[in-house]
SERO-4910 file (N, C-alpha, C, O; in steps of 0.05 Angstrom, whole numbers):
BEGIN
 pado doro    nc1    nc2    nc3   cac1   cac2   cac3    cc1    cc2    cc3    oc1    oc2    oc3
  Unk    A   1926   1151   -261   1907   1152   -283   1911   1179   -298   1909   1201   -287
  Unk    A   1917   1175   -325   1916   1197   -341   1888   1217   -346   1865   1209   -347
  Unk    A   1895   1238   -348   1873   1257   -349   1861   1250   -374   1875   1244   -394
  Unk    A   1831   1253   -375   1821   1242   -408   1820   1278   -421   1818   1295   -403
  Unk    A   1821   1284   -439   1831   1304   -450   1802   1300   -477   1785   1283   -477
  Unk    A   1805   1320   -494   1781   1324   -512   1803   1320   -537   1817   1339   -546
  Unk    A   1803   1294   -545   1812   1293   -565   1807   1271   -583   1796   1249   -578
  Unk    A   1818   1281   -611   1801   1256   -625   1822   1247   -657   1839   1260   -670
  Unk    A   1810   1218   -660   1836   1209   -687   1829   1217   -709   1813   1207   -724
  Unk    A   1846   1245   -713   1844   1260   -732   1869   1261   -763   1866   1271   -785
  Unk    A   1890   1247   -752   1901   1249   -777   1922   1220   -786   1931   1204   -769
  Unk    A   1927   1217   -809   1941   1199   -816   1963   1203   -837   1961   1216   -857
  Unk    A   1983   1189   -829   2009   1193   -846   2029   1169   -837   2032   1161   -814
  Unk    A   2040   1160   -858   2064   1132   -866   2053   1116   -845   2068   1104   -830
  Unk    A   2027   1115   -844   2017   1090   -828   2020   1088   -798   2021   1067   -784
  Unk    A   2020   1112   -791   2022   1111   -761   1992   1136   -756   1982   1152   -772
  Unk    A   1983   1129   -725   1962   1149   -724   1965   1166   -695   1975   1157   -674
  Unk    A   1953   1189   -699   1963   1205   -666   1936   1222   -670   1921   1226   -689
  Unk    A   1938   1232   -639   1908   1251   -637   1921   1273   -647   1945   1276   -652
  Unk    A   1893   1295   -651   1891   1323   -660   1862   1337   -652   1843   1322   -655
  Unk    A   1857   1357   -645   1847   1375   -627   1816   1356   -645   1818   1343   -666
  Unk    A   1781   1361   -623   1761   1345   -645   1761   1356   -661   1761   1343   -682
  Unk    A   1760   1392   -664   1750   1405   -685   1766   1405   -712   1757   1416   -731
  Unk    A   1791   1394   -712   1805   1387   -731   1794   1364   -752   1796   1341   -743
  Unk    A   1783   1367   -776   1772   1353   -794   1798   1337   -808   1819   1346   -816
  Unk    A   1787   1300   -809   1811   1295   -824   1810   1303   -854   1790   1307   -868
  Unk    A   1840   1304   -861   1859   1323   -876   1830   1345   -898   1826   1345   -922
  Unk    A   1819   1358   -878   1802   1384   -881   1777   1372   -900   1770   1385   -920
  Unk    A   1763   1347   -894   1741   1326   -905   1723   1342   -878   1728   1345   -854
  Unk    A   1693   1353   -899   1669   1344   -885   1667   1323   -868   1681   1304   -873
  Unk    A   1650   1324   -844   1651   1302   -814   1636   1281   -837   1646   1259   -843
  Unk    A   1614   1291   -846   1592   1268   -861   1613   1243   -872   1613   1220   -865
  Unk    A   1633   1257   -893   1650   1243   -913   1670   1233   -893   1678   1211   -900
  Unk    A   1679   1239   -877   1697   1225   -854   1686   1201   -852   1694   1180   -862
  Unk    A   1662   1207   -834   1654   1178   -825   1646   1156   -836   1643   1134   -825
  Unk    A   1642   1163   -869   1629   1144   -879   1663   1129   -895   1667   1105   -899
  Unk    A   1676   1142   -899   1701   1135   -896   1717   1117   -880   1730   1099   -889
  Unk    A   1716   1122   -858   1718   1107   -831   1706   1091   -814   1710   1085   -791
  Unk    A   1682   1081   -836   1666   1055   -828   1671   1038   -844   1681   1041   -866
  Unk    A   1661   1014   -833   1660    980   -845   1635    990   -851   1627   1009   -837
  Unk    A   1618    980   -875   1595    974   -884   1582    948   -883   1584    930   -900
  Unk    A   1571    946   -866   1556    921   -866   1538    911   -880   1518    925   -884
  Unk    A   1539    882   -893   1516    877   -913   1501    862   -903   1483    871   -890
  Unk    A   1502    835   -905   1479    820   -893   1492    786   -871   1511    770   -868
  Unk    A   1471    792   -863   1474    768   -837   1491    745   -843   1479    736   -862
  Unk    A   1510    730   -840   1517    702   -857   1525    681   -824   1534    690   -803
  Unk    A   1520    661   -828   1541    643   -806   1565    655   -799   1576    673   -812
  Unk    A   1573    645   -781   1603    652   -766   1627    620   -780   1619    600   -792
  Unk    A   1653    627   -773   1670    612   -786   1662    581   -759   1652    584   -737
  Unk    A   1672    554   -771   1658    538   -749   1686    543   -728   1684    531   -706
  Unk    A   1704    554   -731   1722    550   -712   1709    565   -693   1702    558   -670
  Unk    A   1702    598   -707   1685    609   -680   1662    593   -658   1660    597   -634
  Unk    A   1646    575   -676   1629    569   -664   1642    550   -639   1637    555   -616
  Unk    A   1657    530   -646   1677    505   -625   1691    534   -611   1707    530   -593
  Unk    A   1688    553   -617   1707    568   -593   1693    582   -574   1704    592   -554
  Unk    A   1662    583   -579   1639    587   -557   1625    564   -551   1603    568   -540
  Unk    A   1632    537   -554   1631    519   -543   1645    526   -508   1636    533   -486
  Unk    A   1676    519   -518   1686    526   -503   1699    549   -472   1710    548   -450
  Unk    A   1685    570   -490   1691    592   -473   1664    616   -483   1660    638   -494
  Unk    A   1649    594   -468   1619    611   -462   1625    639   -459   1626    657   -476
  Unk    A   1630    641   -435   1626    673   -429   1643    694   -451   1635    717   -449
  Unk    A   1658    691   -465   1667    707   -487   1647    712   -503   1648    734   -512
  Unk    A   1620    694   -514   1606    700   -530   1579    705   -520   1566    717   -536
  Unk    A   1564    699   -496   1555    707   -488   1541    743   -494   1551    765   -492
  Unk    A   1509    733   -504   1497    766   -507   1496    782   -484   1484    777   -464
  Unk    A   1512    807   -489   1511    827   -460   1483    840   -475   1476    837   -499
  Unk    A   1470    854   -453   1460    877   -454   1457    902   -469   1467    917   -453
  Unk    A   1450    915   -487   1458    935   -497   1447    961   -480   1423    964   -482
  Unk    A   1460    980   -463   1454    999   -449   1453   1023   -475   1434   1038   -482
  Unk    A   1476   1020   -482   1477   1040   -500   1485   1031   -530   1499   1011   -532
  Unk    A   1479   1043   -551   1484   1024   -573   1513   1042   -594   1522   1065   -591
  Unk    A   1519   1028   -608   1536   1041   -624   1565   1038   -615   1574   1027   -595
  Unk    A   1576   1051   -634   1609   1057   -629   1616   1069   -605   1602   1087   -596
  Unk    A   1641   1059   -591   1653   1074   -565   1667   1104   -562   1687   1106   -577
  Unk    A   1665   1114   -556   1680   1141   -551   1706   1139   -548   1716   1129   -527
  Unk    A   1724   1150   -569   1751   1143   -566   1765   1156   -548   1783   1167   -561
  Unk    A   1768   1163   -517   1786   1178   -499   1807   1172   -500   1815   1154   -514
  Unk    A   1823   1189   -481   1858   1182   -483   1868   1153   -470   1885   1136   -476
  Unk    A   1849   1156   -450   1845   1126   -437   1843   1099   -450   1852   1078   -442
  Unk    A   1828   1105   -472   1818   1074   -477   1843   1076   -508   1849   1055   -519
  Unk    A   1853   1102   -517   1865   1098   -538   1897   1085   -524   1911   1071   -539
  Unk    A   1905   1091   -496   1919   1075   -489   1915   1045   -486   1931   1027   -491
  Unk    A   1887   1045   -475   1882   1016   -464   1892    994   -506   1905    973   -507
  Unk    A   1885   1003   -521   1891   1002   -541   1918    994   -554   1920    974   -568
  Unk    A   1938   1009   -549   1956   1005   -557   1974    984   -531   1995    971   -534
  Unk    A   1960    986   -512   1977    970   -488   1970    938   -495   1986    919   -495
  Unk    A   1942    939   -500   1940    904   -503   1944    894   -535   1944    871   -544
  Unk    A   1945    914   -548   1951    900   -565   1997    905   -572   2009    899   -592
  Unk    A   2001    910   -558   2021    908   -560   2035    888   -539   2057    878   -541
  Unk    A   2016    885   -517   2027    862   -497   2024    833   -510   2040    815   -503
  Unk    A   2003    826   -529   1994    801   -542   2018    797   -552   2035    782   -543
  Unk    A   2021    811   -574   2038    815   -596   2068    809   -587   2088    810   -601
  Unk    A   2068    805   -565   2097    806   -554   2095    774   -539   2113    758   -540
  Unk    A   2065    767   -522   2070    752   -507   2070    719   -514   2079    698   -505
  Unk    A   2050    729   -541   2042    696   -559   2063    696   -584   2064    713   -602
  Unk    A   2077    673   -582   2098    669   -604   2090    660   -620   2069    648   -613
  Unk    A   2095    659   -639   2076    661   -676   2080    622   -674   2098    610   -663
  Unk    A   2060    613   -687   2069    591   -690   2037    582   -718   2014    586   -710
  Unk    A   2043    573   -742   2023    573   -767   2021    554   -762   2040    540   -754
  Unk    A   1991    546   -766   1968    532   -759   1972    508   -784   1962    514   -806
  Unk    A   1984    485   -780   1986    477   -802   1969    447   -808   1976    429   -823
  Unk    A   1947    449   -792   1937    424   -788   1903    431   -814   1890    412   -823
  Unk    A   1898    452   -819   1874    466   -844   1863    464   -823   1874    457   -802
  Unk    A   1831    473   -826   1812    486   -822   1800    469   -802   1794    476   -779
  Unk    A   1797    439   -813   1784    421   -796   1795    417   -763   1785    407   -743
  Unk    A   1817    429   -769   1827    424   -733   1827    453   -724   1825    457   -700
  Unk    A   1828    467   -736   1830    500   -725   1820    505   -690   1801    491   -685
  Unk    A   1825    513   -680   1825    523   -659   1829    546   -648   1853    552   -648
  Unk    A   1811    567   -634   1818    591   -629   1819    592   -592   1802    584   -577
  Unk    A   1849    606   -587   1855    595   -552   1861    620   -543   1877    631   -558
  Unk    A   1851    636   -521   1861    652   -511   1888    659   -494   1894    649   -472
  Unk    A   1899    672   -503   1926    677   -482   1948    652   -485   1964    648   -467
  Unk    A   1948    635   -511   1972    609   -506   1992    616   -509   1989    640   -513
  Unk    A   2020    610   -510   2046    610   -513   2050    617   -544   2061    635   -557
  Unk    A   2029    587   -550   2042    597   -581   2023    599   -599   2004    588   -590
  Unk    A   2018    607   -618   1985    605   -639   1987    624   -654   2003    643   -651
  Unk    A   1969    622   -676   1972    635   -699   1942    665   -692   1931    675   -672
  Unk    A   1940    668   -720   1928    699   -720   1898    696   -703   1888    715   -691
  Unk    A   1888    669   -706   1865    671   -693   1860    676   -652   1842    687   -639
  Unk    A   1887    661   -646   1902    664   -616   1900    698   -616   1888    712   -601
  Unk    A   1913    702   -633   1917    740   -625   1895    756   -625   1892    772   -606
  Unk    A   1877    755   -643   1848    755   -634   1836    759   -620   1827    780   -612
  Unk    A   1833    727   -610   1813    732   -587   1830    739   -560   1817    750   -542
  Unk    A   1848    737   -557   1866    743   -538   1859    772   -532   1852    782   -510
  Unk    A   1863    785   -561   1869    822   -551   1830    824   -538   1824    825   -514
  Unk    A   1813    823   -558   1784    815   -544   1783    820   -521   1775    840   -508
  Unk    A   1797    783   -509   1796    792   -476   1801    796   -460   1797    788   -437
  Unk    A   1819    816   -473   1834    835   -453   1823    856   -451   1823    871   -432
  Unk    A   1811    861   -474   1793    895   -471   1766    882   -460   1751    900   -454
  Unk    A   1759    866   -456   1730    859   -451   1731    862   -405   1714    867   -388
  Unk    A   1766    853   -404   1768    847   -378   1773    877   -375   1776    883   -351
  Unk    A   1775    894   -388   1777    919   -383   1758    941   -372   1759    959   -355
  Unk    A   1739    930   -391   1709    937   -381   1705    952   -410   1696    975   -408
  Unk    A   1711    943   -435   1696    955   -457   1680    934   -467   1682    909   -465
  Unk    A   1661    951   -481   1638    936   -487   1648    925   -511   1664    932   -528
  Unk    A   1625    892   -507   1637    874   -531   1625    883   -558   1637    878   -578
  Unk    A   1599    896   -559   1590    911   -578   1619    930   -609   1620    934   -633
  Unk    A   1637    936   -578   1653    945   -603   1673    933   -606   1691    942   -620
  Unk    A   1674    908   -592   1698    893   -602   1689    861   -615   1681    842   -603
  Unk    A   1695    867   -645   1689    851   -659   1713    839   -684   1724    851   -703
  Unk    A   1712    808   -674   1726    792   -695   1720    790   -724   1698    785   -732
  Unk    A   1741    795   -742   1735    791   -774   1755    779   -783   1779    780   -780
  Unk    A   1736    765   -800   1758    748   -826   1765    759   -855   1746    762   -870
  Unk    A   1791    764   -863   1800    785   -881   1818    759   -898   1822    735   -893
  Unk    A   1823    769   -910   1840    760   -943   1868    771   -939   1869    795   -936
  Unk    A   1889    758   -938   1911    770   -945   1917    779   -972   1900    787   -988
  Unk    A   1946    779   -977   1959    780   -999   1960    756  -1024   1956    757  -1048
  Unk    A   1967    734  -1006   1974    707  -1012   1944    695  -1010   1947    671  -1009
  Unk    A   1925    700  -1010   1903    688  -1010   1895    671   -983   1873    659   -982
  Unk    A   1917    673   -959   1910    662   -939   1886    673   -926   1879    695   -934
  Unk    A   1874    662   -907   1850    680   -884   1862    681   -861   1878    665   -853
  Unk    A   1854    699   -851   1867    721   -832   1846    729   -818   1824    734   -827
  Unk    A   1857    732   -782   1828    741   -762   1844    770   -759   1867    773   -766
  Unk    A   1827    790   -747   1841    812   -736   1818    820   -720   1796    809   -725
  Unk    A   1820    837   -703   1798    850   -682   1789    873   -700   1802    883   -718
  Unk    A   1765    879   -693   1760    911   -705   1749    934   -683   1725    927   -681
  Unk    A   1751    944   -675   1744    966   -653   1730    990   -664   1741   1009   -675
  Unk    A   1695    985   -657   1693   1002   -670   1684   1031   -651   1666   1033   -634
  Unk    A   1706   1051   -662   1698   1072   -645   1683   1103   -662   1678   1105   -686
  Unk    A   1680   1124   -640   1662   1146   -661   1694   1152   -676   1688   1160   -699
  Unk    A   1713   1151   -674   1732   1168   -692   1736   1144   -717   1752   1149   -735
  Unk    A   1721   1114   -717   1719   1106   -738   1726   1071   -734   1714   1062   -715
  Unk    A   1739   1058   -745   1738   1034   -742   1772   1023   -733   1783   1014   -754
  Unk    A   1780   1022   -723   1801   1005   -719   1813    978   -718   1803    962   -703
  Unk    A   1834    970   -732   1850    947   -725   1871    941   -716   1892    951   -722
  Unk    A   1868    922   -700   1891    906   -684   1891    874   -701   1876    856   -709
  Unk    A   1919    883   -700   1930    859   -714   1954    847   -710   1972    859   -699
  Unk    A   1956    818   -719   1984    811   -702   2011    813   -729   2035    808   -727
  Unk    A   1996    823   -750   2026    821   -776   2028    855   -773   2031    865   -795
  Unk    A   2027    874   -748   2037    891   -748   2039    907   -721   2017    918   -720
  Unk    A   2048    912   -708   2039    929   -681   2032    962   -681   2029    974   -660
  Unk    A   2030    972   -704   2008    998   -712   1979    991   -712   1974    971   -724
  Unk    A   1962   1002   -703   1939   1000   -696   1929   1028   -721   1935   1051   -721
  Unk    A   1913   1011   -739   1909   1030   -766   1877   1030   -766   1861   1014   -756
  Unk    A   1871   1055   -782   1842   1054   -791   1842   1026   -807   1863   1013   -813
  Unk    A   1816   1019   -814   1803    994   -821   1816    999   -859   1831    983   -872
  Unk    A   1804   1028   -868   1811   1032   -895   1847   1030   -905   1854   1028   -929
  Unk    A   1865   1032   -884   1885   1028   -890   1898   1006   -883   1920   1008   -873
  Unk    A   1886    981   -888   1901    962   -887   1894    940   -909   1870    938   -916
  Unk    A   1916    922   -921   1909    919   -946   1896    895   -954   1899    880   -974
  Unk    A   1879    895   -935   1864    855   -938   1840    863   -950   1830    885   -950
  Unk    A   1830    838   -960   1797    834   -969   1783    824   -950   1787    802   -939
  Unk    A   1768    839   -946   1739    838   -925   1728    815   -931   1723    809   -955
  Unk    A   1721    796   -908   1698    780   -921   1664    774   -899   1640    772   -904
  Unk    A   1684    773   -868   1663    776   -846   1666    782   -831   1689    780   -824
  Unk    A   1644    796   -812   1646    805   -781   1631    795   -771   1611    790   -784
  Unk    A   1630    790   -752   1621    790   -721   1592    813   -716   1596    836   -708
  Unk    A   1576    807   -720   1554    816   -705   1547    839   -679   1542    826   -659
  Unk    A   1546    858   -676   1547    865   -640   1521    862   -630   1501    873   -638
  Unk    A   1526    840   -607   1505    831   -596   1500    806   -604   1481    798   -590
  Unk    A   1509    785   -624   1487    773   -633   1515    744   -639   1538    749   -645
  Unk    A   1506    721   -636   1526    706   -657   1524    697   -686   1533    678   -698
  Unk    A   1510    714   -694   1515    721   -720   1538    732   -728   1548    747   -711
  Unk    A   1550    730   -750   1560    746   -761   1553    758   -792   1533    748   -803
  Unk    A   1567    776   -804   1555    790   -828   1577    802   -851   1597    815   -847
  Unk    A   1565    792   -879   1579    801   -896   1595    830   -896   1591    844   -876
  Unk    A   1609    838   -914   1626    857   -920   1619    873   -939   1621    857   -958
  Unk    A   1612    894   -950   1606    917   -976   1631    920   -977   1643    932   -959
  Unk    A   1650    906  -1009   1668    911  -1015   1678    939  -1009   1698    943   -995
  Unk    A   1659    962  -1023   1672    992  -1024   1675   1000   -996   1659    992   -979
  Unk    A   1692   1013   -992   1702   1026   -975   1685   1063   -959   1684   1077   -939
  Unk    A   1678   1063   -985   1649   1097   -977   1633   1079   -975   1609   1084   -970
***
């Protein structure tokens, strides 16, 4: 077991991210303006996609309300910033891409299959951090906009050094603000709800 060390995700450059000492402010930004930077903004409550819903049909205990002991974002240690890059790089390797070409009405979201598209990768990485012992509070599914106008799932992790994604069209694990999709919903913590997106980014 690695020693957890006092450190925190402090800087960014050509799309890759690494720690830097806490007291290091990113690129020399007030903490206030950091964080509001480095959050999703949540707007208001809306339904979940129905695939989500047929996928807690299925696999109750993934959606299942835990407890809230403690509320909020997770503490980003060295530990869990590995646990991080390990599962989402083991998915990414272990499920072979295969596009969902049946539309919406058959959609299906499967944990851990051979083959499946972005929604597979998903919930996959999910529960793997969930079997890890992080709280599902900060691990939350969203549906984003690509380029091409397709929809797209990605995880979001939300920790105090800000919001993170895992995703399967990249194996860099980036702040939320640097990646180039349109927001449209999240996932709820706690709740099966999910909830709109505040376009802006502050």
């Amino acid at each position: 077991m690695r020693k957890i060390t006092t450190l925190a995700l402090g800087v960014i450059a050509a799309g890759l991210i690494w720690f830097e000492p806490v007291h290091a402010g990113l690129l020399g930004m007030p903490m206030g303006l950091q964080s509001a930077i480095q959050r999703i903004k949540l707007e208001a409550p809306t339904l979940p996609p129905m695939a989500y819903t047929q996928f807690c049909l299925r696999y109750r205990d993934e959606c299942r309300t835990r407890p809230m002991f403690r509320g909020g974002p997770v503490r980003l240690t060295e530990d869990r910033w590995g646990d991080l890059k390990e599962v989402n790089h083991i998915v990414n390797r272990e499920i072979a891409p295969e596009r969902n070409e049946l539309g919406l009405a058959d959609e299906q979201w499967v944990i851990n299959p051979a083959r499946g598209d972005c929604n597979d990768y998903a919930v996959s990485k999910r529960h793997e951090l969930l079997a890890r012992g992080w709280p599902a509070r900060a691990l939350l599914l969203s549906e984003v906009v690509v380029n091409s106008g397709e929809h797209h799932l990605i995880l979001v992790v939300r920790t105090t050094n800000g919001d993170l994604v895992l995703d399967n069209m990249t194996s860099q694990i980036k702040p939320w603000s640097r990646v180039p999709y349109r927001w449209v919903r999240m996932q709820m913590p706690n709740s099966k709800l999910w909830t709109t997106i505040v376009s802006s980014r502050v």
